[in-house]
C-alpha positions in Angstrom: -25.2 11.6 6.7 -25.8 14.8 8.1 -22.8 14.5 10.4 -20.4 13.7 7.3 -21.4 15.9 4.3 -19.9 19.3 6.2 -17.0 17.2 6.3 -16.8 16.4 2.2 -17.5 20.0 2.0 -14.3 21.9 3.4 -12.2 19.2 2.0 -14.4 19.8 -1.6 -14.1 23.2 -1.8 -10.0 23.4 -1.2 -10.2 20.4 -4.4 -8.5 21.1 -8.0 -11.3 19.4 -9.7 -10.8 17.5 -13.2 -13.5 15.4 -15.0 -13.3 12.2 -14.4 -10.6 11.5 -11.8 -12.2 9.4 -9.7 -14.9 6.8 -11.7 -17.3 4.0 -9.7 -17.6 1.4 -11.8 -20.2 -0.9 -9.8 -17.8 -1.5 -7.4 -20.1 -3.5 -5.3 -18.7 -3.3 -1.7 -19.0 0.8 -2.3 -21.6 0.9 0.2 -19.6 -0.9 3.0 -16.4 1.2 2.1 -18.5 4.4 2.6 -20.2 3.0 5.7 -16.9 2.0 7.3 -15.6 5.9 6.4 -18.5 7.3 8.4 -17.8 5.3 11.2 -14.6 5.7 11.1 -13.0 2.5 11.4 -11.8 2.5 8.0 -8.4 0.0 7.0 -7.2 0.8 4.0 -4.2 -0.6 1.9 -2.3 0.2 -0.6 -0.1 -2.0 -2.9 2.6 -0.7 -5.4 6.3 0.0 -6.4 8.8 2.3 -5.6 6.0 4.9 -5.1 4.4 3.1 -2.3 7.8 1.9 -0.9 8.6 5.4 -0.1 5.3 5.9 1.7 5.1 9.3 1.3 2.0 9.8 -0.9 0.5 6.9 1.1 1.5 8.3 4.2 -0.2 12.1 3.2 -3.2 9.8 2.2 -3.0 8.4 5.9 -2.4 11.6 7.5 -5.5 13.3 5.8 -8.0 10.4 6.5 -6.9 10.2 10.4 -7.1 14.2 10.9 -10.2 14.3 9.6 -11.8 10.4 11.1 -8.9 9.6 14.1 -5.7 7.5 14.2 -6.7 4.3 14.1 -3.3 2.7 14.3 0.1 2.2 13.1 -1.0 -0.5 10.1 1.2 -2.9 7.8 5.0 -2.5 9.2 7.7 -4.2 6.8 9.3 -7.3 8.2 12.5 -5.2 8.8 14.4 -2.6 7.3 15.1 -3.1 3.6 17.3 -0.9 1.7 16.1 1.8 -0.1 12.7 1.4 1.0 10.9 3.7 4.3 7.9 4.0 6.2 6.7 7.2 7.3 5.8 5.2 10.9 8.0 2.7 11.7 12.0 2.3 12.0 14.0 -0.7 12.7 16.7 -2.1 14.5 18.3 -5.3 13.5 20.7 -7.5 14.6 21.6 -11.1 13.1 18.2 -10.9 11.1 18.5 -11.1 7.0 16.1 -9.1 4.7 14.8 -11.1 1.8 12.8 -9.5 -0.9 10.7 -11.8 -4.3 12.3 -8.9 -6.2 15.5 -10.5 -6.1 15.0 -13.9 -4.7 12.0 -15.6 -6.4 11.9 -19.0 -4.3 11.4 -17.9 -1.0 7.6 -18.8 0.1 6.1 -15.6 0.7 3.1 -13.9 2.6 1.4 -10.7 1.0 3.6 -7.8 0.6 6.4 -10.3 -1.0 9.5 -8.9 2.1 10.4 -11.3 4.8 12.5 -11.1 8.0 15.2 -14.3 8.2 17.0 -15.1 11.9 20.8 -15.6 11.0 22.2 -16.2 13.9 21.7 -17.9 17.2 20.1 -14.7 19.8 19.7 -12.4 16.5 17.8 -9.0 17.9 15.0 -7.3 16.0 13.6 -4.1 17.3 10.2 -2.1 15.9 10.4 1.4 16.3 7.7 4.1 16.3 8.9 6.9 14.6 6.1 9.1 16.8 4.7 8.6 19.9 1.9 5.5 19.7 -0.6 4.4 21.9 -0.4 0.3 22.7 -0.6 -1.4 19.4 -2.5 -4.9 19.2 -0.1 -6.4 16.6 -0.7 -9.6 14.1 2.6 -11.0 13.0 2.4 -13.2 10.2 5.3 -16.0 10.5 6.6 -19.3 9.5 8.4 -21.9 11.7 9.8 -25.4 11.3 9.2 -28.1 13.9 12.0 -27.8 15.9 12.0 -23.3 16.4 11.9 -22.3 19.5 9.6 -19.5 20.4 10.6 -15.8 19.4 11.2 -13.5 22.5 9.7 -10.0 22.6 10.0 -7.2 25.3 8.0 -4.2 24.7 9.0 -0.4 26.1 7.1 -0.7 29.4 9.7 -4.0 30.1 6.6 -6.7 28.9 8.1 -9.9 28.1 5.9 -12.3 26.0 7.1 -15.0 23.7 4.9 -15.3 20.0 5.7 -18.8 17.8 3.4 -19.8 15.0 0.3 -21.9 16.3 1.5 -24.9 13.5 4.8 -25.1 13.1 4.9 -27.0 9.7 6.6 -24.4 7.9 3.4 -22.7 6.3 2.2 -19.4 7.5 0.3 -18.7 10.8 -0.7 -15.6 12.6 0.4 -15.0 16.0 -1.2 -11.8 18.4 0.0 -9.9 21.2 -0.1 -6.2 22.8 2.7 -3.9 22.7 4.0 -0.3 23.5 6.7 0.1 20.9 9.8 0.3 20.8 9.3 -3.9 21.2 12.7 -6.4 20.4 12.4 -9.5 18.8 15.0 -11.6 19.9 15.6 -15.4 18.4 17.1 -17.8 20.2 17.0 -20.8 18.2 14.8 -20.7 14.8 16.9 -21.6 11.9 13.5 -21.9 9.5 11.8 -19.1 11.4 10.8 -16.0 8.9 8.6 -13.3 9.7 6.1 -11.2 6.7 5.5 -8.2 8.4 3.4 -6.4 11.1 0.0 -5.1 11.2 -0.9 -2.7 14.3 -3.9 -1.1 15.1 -5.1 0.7 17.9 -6.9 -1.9 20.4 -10.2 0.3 20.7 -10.5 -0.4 16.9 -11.7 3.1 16.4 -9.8 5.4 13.3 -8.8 4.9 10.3 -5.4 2.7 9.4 -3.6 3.4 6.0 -1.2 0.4 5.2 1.7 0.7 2.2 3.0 -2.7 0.9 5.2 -1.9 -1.7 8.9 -2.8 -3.3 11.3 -1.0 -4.9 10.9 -1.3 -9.2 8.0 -4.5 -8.6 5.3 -5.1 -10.8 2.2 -6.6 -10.7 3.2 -10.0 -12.3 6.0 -10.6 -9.5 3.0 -11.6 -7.1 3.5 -15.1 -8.9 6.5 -15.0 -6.3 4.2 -15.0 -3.7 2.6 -18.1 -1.9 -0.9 -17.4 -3.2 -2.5 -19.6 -0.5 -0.7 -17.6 2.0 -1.4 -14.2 1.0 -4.7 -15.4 0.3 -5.1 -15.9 3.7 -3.4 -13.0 5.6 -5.8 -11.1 3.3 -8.4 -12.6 4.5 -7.7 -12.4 8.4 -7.2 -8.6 8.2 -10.1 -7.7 5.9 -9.3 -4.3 4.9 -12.3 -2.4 3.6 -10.3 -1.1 0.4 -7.2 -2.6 -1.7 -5.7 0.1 -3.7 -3.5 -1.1 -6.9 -0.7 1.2 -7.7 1.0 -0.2 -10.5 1.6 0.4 -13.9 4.7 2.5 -14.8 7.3 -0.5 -14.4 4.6 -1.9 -17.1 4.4 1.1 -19.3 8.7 1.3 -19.3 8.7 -2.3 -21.0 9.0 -1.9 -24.9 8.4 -5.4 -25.2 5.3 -6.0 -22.8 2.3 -7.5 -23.9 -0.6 -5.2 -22.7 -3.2 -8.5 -23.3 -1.2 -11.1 -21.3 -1.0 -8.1 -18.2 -4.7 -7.3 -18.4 -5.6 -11.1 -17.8 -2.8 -10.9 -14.4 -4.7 -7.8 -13.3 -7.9 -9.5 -13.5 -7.0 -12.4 -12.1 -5.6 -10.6 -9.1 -8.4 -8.8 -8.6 -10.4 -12.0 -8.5 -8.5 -13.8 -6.2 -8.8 -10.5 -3.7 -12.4 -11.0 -4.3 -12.5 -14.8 -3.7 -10.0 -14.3 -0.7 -12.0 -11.1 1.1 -15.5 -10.5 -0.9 -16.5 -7.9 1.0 -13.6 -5.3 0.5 -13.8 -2.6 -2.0 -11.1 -2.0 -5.2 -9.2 0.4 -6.4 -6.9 1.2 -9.4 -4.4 3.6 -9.6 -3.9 4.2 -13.4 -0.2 4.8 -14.2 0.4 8.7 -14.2 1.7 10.7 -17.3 5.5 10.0 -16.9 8.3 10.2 -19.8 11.0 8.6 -21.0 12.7 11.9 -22.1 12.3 15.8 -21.5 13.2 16.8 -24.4 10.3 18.7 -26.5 7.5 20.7 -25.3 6.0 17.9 -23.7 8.7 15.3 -23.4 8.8 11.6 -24.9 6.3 9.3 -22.8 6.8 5.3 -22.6 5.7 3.4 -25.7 3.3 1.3 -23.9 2.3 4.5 -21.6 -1.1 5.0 -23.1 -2.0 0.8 -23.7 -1.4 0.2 -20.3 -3.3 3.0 -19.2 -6.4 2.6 -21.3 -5.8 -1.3 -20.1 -6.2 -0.4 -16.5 -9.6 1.4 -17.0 -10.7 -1.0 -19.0 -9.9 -4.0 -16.4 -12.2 -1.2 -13.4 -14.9 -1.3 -16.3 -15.0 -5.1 -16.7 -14.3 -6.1 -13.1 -16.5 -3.6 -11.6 -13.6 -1.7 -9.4 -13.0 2.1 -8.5 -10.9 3.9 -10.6 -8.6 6.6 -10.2 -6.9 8.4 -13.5 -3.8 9.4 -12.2 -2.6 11.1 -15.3 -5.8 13.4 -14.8 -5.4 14.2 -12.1 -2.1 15.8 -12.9 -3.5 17.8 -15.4 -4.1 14.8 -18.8 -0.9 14.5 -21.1 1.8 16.8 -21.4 1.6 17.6 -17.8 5.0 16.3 -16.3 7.1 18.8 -17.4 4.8 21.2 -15.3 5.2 19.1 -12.3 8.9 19.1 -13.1 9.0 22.7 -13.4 7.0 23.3 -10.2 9.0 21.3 -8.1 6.8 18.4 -7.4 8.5 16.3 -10.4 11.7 14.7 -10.2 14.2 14.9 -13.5 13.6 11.6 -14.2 9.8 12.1 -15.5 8.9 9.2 -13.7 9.3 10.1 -9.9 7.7 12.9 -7.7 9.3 14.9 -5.4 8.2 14.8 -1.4 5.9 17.8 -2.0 4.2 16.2 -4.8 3.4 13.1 -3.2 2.3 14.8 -0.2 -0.5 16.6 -3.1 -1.0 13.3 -4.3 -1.7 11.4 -0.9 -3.9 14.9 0.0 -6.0 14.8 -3.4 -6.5 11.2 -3.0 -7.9 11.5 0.4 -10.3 14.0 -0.6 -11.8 12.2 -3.0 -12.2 9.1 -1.4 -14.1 11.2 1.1 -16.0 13.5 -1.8 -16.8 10.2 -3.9 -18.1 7.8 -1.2 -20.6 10.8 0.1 -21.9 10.9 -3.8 -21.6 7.5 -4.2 -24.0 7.0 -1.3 -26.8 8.9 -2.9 -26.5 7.8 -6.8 -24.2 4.6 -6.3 -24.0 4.0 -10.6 -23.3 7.6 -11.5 -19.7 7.8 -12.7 -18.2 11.0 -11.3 -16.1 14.0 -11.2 -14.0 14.6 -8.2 -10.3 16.2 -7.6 -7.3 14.9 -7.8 -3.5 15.1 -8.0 -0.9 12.1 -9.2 0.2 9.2 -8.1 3.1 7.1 -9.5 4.3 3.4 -9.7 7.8 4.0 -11.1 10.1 2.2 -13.9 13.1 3.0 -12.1 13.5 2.8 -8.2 14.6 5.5 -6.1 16.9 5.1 -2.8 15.6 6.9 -0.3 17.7 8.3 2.5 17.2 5.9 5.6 16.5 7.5 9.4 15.7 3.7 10.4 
């Protein structure tokens, strides 16, 4: 403890603080979240929309955490390179290789993160790219194969050549493992029902923390029902992250029509099944930040079902015993994105932040993860006050400029 409270107190003392931005509801795996902080071997992921896709607050959130505890790895790496979408680690190559997304194709059998990498053509080339320099990564890849695929082919940047297949190749998802310096090529030579979910890397010492973003382009909660459940289920289980982050909610909020009740129950039950597939990770929700439909007005127009879903989400933490993040407060409560707007760190649109204001956002979340799970540890029921900045799950998806 000693070791770790000078460390909540530099990061404290640079914090905006507003009441109530970061609430423990009983979240019961606290104690091992706050544990695996101090010994800094943290994994951490985070699930949303556009806001996550871009991996810009998520990747400030990552850059704090490993300053301050170590590099622990590279994390979650998408499939391959989808359009419109980045990581702030990895780029991608591609050859022959189709990207499929349960946005737009609902029928696809997918792992957790709902993206998948497709072999189109006979020798079809996929290279991983580190976008900085990285120490060997020990990679899972989680991947599908029929009966009669062939192994994939990979050579890493040192000239390693391995091959990786799936342990049962009955067309239901398996995990395969290997070492590699990245940049590493992928290359299929004959896997017509081959897909691939995505990549998880980590350093092999297992020491540092690892900050994963899974998130798609305009996606709500609801579209996990794309997802094989028994699949993701499972990958979830294998990598056991110490804390899920939800970051959803705006898509929500932008629908005139939704019914608040029916999208409570879908965050509940996803909550449960994260429980029932790893009980001993922690939860947290990102409420949806104050966003608007219009500028117009002192304070703009906000969504209809803005302050329903938002009063839903805290609700849900309350119920379901979760960590809770208010979003909106920590930009300030209502009537606050005009001032991010007019500061630069809003976009126009009222729903999107600039890259300076998800940087804040990744920042202020890191800090109070850090303040909270040092309180936490002394008065584990106390619901309290700790800094923030926002945090956004948007209705409206924003193309980011690729350097893949």
């Amino acid at each position: 403890m000693k070791a770790f409270l000078p460390l909540v107190w530099a990061l404290a003392v640079t914090s905006a603080v507003y009441a109530d931005t970061l609430s423990n509801f009983s979240e019961p795996n606290m104690a091992k979240l706050q544990h695996a902080l101090q010994a800094k071997t943290a994994n951490i992921i985070q699930l949303g929309d556009s806001h996550t896709a871009a991996d810009l607050m998520t990747g400030s959130l990552r850059d704090r955490l490993q300053q301050q505890l170590g590099n622990g790895g590279m994390g979650w790496g998408m499939p391959m390179y989808f359009t419109g979408q980045r990581l702030s680690l990895y780029g991608y190559d591609n050859m022959g290789w189709q990207a499929v997304s349960s946005r737009t194709e609902h029928n696809a059998n997918y792992s957790l993160g709902g993206l998948l990498a497709v072999p189109k053509t006979m020798g079809a080339t996929l290279t991983i790219k580190a976008k900085q320099p990285e120490s060997e990564q020990h990679i899972m890849v989680s991947i599908r194969q029929g009966a009669s695929d062939a192994p994939l082919a990979i050579t890493d940047a040192m000239g390693k050549q391995m091959a990786i297949e799936a342990p049962i190749k009955n067309n239901t998802w398996q995990f395969a493992q290997f070492n590699a310096t990245l940049p590493f090529t992928v290359t299929a030579h004959s896997a017509t029902d081959t897909a691939i979910a995505g990549w998880w890397a980590k350093n092999a010492n297992g020491q540092g923390v690892v900050v994963s973003a899974l998130g798609i382009n305009g996606s709500e909660l609801s579209q996990w029902d794309r997802w094989n459940t028994t699949a993701w289920q499972q990958e979830l289980k294998h990598i056991a992250p110490d804390l899920v982050i939800f970051a959803y909610g705006t898509n929500e909020a932008y629908n005139d029509h939704l019914d608040v009740a029916q999208t409570k129950q879908v965050l509940i039950e996803r909550i449960q099944q994260i429980r029932q597939a790893s009980p001993s990770t922690a939860i947290l929700i990102v409420s949806a930040p104050e966003s608007l439909k219009s500028t117009a007005g002192e304070c703009g127009i906000r969504p209809i079902n803005l302050t329903a879903v938002q009063e839903m989400q805290k609700q849900v933490a309350q119920t379901e015993h979760t960590l809770f993040w208010s979003w909106q407060q920590a930009m300030g409560g209502q009537c606050s994105m005009k001032k991010w707007i007019a500061q630069g760190l809003g976009r126009g649109d009222g729903v999107h932040f600039t890259a300076s204001g998800y940087q804040q956002l990744g920042q202020a979340l890191a800090t109070d993860i850090l303040n909270f799970a040092s309180i936490s540890r002394i008065n584990t029921t106390t619901t309290t006050a700790v800094k923030a900045v926002p945090n956004v799950a948007g209705k409206m998806s924003i193309a980011w400029s690729s350097d893949e």
